[in-house]
N, CA, C and O of each residue as an XYZ file, in Angstrom:
792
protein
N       0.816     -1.218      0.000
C       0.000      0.000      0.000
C       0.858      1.281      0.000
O       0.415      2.423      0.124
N       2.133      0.932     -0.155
C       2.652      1.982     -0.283
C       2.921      3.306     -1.274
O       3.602      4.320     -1.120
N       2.143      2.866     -2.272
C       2.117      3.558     -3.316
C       1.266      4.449     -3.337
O       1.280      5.110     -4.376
N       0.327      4.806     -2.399
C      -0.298      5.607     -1.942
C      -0.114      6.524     -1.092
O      -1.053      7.153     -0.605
N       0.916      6.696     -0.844
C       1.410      7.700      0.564
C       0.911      8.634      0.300
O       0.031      9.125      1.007
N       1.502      9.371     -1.258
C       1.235     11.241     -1.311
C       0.164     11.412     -1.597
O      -0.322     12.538     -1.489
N      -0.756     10.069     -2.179
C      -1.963     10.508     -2.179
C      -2.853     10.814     -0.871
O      -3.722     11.685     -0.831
N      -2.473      9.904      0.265
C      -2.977      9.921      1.457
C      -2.469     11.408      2.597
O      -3.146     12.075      3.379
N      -1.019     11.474      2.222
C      -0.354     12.923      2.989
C      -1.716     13.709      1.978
O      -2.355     14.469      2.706
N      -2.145     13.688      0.836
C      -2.559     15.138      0.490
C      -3.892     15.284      1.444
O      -4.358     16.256      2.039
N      -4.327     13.852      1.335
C      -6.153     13.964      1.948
C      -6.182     14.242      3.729
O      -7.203     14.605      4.312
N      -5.007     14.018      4.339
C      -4.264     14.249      5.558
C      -4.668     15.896      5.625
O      -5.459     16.347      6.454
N      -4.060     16.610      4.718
C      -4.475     18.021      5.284
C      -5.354     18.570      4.270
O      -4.982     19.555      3.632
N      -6.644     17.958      4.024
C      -7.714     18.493      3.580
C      -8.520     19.137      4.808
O      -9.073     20.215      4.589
N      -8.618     18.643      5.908
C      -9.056     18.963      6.543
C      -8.943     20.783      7.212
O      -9.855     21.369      7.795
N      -7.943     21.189      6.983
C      -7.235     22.177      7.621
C      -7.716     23.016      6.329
O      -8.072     24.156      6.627
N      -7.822     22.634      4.685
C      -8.070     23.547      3.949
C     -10.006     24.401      3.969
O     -10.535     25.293      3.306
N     -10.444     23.551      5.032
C     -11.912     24.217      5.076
C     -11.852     25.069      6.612
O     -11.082     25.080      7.573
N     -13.264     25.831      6.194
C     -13.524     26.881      7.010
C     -14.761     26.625      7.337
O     -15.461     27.549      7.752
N     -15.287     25.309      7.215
C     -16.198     24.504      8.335
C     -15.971     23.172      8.925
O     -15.233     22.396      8.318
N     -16.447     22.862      9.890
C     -16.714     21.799     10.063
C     -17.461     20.480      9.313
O     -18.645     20.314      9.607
N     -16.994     19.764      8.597
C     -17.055     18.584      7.759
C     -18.442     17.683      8.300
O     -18.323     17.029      9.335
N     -19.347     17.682      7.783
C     -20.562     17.057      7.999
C     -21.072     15.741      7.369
O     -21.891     14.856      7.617
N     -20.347     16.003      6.616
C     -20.327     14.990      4.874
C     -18.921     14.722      4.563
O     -18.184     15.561      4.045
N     -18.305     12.679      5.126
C     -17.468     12.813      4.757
C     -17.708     12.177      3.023
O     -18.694     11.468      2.819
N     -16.716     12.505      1.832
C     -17.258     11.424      0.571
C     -15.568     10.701      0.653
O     -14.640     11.339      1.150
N     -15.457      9.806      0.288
C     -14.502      8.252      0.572
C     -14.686      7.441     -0.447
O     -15.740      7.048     -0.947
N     -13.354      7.166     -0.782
C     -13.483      6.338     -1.758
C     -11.891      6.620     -2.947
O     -10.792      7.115     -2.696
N     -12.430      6.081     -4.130
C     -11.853      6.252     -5.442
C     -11.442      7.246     -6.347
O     -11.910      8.374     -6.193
N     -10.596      7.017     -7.328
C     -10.837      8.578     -8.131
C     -12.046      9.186     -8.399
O     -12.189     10.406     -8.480
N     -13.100      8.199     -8.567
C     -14.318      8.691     -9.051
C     -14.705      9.786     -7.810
O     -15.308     10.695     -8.379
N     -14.639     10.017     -6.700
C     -14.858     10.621     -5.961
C     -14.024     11.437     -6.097
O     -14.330     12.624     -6.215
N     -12.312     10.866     -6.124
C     -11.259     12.367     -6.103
C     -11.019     13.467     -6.945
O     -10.603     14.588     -6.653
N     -11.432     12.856     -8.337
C     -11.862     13.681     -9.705
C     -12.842     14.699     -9.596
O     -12.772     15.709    -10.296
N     -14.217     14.416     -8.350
C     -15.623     15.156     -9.183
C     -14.965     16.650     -8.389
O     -14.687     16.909     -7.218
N     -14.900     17.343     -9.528
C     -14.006     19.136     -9.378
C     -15.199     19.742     -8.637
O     -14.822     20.460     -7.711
N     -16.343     19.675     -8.753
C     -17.650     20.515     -8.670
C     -18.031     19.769     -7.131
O     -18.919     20.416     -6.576
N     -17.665     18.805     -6.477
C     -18.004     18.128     -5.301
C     -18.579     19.073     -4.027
O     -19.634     19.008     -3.397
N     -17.363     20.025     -3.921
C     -17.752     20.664     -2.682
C     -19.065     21.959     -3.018
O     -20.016     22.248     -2.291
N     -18.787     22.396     -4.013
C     -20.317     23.335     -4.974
C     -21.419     22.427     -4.888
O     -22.242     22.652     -4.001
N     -21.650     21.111     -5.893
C     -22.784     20.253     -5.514
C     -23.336     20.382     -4.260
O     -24.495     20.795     -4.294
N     -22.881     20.161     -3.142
C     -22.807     19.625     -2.065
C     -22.746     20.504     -0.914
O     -22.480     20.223      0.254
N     -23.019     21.546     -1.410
C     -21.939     22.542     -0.182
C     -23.041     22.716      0.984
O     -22.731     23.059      2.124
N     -24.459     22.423      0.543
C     -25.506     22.311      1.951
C     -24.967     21.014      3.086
O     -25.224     20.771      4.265
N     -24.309     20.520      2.293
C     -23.877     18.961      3.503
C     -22.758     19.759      3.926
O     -22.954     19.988      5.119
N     -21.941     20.171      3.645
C     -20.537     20.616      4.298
C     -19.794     19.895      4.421
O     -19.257     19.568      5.479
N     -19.523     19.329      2.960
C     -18.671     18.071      2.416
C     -17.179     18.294      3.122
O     -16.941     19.223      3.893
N     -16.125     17.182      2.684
C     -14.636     17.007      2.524
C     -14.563     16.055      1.544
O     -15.285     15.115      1.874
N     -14.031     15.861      0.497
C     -13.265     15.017     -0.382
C     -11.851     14.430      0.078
O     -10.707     14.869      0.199
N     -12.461     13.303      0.258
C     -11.239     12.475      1.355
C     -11.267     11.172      0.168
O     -10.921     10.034      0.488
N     -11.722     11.514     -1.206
C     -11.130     10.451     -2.640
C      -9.462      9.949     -3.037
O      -8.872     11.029     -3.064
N      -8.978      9.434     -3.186
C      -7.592      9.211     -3.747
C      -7.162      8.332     -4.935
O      -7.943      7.382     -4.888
N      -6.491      8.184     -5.774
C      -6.463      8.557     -6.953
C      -5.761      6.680     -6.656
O      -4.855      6.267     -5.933
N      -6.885      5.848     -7.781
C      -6.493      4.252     -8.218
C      -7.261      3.525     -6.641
O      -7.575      2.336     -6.591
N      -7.417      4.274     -5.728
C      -7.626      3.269     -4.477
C      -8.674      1.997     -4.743
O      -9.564      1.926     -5.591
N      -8.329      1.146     -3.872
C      -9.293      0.195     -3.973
C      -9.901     -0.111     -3.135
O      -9.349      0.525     -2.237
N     -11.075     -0.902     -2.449
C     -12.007     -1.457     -1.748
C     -10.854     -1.521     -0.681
O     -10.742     -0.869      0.357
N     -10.122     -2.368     -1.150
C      -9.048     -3.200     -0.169
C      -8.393     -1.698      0.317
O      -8.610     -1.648      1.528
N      -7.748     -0.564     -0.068
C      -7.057      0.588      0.408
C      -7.785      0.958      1.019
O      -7.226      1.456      1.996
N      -8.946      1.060      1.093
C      -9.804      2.410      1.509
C     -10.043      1.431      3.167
O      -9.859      1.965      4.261
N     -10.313      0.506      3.059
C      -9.988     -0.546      4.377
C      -8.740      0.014      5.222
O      -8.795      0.579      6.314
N      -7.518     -0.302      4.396
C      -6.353     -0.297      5.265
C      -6.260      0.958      5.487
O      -5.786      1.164      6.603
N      -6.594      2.230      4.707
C      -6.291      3.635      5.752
C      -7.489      3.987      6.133
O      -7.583      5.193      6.363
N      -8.661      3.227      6.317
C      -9.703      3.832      7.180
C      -9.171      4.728      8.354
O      -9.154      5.950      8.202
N      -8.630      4.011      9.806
C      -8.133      4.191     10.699
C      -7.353      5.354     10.944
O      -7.321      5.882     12.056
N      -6.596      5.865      9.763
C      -5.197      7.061      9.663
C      -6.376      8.069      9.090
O      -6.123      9.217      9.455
N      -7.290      8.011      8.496
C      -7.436      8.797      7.802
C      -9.135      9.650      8.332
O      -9.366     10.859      8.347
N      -9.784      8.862      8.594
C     -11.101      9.135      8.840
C     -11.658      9.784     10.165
O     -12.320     10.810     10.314
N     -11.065      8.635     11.313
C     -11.159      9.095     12.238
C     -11.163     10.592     13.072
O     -11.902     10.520     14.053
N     -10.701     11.542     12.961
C     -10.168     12.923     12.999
C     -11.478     13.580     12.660
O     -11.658     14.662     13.219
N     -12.486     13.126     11.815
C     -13.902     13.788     11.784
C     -15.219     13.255     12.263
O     -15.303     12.028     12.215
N     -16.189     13.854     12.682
C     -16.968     13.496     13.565
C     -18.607     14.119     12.370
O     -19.409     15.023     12.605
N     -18.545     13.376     11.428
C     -19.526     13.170     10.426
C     -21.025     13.198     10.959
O     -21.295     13.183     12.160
N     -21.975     13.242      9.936
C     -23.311     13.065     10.443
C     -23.732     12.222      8.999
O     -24.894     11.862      8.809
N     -22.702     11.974      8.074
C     -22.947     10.815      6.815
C     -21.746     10.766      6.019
O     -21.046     11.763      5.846
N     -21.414      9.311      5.390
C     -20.024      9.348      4.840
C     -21.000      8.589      3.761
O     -21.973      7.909      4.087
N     -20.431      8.899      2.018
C     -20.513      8.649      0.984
C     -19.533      8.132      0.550
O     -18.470      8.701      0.301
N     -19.834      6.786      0.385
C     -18.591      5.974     -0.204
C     -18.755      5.435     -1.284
O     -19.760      4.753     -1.483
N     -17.507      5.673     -2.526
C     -17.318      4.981     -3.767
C     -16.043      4.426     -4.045
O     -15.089      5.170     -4.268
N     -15.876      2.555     -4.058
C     -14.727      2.079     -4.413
C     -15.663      0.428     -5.071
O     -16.824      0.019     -5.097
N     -14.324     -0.055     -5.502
C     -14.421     -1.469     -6.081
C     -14.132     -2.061     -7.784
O     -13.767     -3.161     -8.200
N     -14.467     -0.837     -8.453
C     -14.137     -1.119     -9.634
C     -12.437     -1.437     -9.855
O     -11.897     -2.225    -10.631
N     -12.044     -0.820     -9.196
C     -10.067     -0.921     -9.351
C      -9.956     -2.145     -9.034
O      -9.334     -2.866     -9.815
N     -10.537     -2.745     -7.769
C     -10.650     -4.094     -7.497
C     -10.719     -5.358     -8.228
O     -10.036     -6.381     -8.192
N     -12.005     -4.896     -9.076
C     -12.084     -6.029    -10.041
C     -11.264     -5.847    -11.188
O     -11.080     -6.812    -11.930
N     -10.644     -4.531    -11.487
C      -9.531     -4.207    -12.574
C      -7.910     -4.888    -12.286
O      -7.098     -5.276    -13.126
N      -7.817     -4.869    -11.063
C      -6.991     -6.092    -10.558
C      -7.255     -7.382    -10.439
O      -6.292     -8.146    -10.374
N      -8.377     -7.827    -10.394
C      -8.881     -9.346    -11.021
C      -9.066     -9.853     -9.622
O      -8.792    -11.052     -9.564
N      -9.524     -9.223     -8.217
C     -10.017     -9.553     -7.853
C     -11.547    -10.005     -7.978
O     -12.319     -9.443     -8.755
N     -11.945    -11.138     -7.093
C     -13.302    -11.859     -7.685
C     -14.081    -10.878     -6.351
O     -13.530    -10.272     -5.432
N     -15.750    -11.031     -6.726
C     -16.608    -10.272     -6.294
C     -16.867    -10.712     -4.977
O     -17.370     -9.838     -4.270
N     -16.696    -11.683     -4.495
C     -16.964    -12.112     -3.204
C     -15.532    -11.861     -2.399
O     -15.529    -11.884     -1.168
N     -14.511    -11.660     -3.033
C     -13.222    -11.140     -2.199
C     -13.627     -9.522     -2.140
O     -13.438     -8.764     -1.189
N     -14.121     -9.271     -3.178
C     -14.678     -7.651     -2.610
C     -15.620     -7.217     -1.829
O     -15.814     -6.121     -1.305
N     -16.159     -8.163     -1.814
C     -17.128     -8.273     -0.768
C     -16.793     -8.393      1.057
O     -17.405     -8.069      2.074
N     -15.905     -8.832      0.847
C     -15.408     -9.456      2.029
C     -14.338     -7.711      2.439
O     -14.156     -7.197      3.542
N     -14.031     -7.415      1.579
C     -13.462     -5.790      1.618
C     -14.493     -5.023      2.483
O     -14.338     -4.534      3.603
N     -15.533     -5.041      1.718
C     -17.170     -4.428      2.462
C     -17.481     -4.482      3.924
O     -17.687     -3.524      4.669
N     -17.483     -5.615      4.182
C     -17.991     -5.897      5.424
C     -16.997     -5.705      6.585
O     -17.325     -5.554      7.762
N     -15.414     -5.736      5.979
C     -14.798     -4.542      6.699
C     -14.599     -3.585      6.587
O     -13.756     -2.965      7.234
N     -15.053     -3.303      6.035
C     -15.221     -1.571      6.018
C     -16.527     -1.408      6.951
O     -16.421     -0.642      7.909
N     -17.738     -2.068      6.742
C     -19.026     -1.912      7.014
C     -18.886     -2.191      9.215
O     -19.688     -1.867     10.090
N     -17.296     -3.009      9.327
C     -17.717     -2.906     10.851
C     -16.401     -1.919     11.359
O     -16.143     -1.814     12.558
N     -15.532     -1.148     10.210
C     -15.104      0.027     10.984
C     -15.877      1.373     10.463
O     -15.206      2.342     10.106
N     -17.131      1.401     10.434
C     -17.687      2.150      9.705
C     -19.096      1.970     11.914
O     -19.498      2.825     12.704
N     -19.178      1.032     11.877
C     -20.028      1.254     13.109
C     -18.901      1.287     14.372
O     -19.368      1.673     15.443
N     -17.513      0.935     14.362
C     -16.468      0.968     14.953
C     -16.669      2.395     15.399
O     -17.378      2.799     16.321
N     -15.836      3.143     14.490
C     -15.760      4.440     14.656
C     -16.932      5.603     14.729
O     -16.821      6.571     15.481
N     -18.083      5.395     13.852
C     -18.783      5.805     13.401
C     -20.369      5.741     13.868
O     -21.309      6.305     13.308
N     -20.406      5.046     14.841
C     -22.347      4.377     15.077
C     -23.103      5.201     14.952
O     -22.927      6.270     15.535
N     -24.517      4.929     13.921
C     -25.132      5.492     13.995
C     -25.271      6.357     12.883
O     -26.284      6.867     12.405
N     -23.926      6.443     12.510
C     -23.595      7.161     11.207
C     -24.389      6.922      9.897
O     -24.576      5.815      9.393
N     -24.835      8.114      9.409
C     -25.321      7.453      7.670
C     -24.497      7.084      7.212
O     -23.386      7.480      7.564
N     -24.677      5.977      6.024
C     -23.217      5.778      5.843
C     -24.452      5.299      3.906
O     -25.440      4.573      3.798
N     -23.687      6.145      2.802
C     -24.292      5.643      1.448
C     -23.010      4.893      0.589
O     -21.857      5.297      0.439
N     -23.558      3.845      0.166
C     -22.687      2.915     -0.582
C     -23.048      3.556     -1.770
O     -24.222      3.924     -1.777
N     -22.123      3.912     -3.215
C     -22.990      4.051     -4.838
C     -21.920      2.630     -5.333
O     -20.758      2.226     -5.293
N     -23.399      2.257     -5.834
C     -22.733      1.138     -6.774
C     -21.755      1.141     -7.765
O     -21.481      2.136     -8.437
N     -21.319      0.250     -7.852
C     -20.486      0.255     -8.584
C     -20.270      0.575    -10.225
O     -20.745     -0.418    -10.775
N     -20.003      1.072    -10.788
C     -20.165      2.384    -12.186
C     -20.017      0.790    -13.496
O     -19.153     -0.079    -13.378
N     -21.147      0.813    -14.672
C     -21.136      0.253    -15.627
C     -20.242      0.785    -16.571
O     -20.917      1.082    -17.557
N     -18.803      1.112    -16.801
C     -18.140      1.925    -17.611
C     -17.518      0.846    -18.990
O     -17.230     -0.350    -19.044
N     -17.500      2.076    -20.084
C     -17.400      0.766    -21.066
C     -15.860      0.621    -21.295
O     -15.577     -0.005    -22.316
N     -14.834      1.065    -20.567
C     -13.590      0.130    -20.410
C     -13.590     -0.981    -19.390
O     -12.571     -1.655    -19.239
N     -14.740     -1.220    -18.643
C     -14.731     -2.834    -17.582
C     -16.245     -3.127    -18.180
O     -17.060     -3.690    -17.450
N     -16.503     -2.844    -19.146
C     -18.105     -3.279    -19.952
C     -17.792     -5.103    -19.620
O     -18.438     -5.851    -18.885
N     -16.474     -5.436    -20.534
C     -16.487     -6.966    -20.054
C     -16.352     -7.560    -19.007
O     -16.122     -8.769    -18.977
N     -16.450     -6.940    -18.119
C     -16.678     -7.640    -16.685
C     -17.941     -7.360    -15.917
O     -18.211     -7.563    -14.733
N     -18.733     -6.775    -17.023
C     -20.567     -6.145    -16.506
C     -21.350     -7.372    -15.297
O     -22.026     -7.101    -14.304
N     -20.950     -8.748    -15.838
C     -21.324     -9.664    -14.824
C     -20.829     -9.574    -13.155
O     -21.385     -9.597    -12.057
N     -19.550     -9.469    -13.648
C     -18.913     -9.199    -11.899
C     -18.833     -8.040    -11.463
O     -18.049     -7.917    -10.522
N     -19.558     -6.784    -11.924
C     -19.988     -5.540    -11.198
C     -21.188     -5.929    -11.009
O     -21.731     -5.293    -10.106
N     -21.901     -6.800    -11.538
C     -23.611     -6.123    -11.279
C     -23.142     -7.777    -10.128
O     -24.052     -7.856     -9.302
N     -22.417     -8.602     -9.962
C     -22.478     -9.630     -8.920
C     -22.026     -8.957     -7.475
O     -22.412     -9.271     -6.349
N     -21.234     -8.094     -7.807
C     -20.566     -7.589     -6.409
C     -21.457     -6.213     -5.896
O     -21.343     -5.804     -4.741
N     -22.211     -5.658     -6.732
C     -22.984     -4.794     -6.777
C     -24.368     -5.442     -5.638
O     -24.891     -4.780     -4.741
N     -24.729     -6.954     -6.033
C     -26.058     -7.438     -5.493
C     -25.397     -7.975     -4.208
O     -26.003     -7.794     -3.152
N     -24.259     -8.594     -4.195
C     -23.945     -8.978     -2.819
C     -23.455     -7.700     -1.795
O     -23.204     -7.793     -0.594
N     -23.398     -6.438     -2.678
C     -23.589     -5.366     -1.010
C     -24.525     -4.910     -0.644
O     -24.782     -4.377      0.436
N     -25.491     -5.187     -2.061
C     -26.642     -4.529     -2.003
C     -27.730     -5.350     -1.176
O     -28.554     -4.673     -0.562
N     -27.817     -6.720     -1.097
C     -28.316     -7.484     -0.139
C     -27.938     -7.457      1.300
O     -28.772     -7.719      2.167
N     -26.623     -7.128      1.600
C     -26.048     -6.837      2.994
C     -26.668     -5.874      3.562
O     -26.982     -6.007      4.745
N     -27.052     -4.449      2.719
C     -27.618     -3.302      3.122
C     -28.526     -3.552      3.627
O     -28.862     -3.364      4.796
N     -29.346     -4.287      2.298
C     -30.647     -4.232      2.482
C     -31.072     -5.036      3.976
O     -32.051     -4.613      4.592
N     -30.296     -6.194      4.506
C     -30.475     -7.174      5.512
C     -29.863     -5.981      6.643
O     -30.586     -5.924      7.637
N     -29.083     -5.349      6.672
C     -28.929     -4.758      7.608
C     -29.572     -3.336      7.921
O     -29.371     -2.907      9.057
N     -30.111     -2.774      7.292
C     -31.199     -1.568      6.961
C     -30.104     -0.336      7.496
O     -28.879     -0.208      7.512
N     -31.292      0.487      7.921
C     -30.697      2.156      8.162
C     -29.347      1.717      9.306
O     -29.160      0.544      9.631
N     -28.599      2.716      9.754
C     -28.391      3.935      8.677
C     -27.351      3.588      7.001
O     -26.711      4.340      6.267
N     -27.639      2.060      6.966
C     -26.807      1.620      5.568
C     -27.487      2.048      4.283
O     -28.557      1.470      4.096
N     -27.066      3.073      3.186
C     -28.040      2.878      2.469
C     -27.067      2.520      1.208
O     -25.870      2.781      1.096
N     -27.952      1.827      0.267
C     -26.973      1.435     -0.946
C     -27.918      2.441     -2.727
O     -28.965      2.005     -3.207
N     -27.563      3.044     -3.003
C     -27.172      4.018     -4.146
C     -27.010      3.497     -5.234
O     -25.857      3.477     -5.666
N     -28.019      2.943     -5.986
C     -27.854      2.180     -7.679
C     -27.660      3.414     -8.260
O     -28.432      4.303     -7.904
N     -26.741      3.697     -9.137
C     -26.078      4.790    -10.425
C     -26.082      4.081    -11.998
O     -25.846      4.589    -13.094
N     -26.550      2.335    -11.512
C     -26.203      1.756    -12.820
C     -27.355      2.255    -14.175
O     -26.975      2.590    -15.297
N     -28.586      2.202    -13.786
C     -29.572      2.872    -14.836
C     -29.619      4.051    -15.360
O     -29.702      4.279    -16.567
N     -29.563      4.961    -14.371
C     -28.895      6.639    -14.760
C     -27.475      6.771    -15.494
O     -27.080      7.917    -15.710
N     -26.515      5.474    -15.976
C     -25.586      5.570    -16.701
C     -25.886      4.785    -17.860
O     -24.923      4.783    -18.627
N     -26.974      4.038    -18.326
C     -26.905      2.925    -19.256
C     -28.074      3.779    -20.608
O     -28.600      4.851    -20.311
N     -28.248      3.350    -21.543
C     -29.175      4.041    -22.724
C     -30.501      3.190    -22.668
O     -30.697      2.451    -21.703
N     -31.262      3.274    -23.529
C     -31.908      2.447    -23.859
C     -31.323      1.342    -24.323
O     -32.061      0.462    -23.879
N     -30.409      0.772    -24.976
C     -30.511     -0.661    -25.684
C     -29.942     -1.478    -24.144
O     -29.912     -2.708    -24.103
N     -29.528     -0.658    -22.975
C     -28.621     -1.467    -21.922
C     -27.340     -1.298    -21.946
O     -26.722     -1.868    -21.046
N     -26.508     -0.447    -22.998
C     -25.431     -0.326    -22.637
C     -24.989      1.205    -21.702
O     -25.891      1.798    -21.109
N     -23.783      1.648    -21.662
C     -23.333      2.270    -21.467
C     -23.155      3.573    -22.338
O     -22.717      3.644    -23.486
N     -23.713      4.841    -21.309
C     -23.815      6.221    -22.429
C     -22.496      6.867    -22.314
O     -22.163      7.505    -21.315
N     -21.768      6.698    -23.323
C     -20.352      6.968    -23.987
C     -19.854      8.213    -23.691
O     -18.666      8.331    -23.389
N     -20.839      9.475    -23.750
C     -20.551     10.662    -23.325
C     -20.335     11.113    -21.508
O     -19.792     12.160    -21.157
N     -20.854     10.137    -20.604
C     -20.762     10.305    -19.570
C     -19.576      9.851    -19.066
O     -19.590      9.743    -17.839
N     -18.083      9.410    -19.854
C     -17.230      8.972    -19.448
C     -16.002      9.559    -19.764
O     -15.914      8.797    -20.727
N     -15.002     10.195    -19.836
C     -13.757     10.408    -20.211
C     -13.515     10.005    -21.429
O     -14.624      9.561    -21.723
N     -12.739      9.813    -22.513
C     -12.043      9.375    -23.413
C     -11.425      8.002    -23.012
O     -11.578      7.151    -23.889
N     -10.623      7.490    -21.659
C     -10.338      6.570    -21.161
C     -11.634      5.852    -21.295
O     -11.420      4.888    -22.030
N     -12.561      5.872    -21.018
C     -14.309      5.036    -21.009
C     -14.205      4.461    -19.630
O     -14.865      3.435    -19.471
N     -13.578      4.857    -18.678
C     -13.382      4.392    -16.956
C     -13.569      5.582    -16.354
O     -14.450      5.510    -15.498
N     -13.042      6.742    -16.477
C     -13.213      8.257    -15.478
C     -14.516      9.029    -16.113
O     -14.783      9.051    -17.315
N     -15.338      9.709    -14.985
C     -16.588     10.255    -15.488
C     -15.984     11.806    -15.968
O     -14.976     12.446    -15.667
N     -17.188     12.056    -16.901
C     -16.804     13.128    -17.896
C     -17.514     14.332    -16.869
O     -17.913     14.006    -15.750
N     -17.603     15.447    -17.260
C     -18.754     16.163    -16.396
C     -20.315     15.799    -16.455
O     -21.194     15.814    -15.593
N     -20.309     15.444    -17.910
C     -21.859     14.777    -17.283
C     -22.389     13.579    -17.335
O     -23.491     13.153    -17.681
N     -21.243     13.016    -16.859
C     -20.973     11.491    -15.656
C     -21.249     12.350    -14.243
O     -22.283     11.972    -13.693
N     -20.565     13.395    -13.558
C     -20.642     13.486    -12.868
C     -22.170     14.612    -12.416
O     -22.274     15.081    -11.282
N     -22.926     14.807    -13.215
C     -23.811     15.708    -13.353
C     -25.054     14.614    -13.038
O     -25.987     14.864    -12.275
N     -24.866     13.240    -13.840
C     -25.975     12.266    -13.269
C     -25.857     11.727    -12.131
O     -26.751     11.213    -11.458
N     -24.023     11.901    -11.730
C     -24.333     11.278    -10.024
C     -24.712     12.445     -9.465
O     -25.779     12.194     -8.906
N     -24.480     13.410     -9.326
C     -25.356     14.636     -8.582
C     -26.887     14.174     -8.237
O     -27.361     13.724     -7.194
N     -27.428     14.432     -9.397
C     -28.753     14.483     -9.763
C     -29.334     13.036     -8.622
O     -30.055     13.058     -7.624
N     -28.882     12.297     -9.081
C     -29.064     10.734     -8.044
C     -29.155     11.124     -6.824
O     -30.207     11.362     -6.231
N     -27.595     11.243     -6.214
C     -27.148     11.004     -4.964
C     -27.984     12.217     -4.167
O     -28.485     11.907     -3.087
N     -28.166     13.676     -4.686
C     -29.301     14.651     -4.083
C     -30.380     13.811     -3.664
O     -30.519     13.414     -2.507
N     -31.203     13.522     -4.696
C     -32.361     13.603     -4.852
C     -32.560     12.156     -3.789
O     -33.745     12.055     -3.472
N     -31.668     11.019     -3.170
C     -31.093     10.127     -2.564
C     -31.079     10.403     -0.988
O     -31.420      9.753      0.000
N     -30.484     11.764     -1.226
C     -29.542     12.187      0.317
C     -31.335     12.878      0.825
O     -31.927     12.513      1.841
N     -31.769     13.702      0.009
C     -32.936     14.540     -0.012
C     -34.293     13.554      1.036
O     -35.180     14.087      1.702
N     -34.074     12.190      0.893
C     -35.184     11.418      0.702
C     -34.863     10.508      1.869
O     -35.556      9.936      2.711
N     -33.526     10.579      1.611
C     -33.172      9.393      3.245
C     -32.009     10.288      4.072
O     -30.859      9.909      3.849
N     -32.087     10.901      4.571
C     -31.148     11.877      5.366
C     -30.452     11.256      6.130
O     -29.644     11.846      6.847
């Protein structure tokens, strides 16, 4: 995990760059560390972008502890797993990522909202659509068995067209990083989400 240090020293003093108190932590992946517009979207929660750049299910585990702790949240938004399966981990080893996360998440946190977003249909891991939408149903059943304050966040329909695939413009040129309006449909979601289950 060491290849993550400077990404982790940077998210280390995010904290110090705001002039509120952090209400909303978001956690996770690039997809989180990328969205530029995060703290604007968001700025009624009184976000921090605590994203880092390639992390995986499995990272976001091992610096829970260094990294999270230090804020005293009222909901954390979490996005990881695709890197996971881009390393060829299988869906039930990511799973097993989850559920630790899911008991230092009541560890530190009880009581805490805590929103899972599924995992992103992008058409550079299009061929592995089976083992996102598998690892997708096995957190999404955990949630569901374990109820509030867990909530789990489908993004997969708000990214797909009519025929079922993947809408091309919502992604980067890479077809893995969201474009701006990739990140304009997770807005639209995760509001109208946060709006409805507080």
């Amino acid at each position: 995990m060491t290849w993550y240090e400077d990404e982790i020293k940077r998210i280390e003093q995010e904290k110090s760059k705001l002039t509120y108190e952090p209400k909303t932590i978001f956690y996770g992946s690039s997809s989180i560390r990328m969205w530029n517009d995060l703290y604007e979207n968001f700025k009624y929660y009184y976000p921090v972008n605590l994203g880092f750049g390639g992390s995986t299910l499995a990272a976001c585990v091992w610096f829970f502890e260094r990294v999270l702790p230090v804020y005293k949240p009222e909901r954390i938004v979490f996005y990881a797993g695709d890197n996971d399966l881009g390393d060829g981990r299988h869906p039930e080893e990511i799973f097993i990522f989850y559920e630790q996360l899911a008991v230092q998440i009541n560890t530190w946190f009880p009581g805490t909202s805590f929103y899972f977003i599924s995992i992103k249909p992008s058409p550079a891991r299009w061929n592995m659509i089976d083992k996102i939408r598998y690892t997708n149903t096995l957190v999404r059943e955990a949630i569901e068995k374990r109820g509030s304050p867990f909530h789990y966040i489908s993004i997969e329909e708000g990214m797909l067209d009519e025929t079922g695939n993947p809408v091309t413009d919502l992604f980067q040129e890479d077809g893995l990083h969201l474009s701006d309006k990739g990140y304009s449909v997770w807005k639209s979601i995760l509001l109208n989400y946060l709006l409805q289950n507080p």
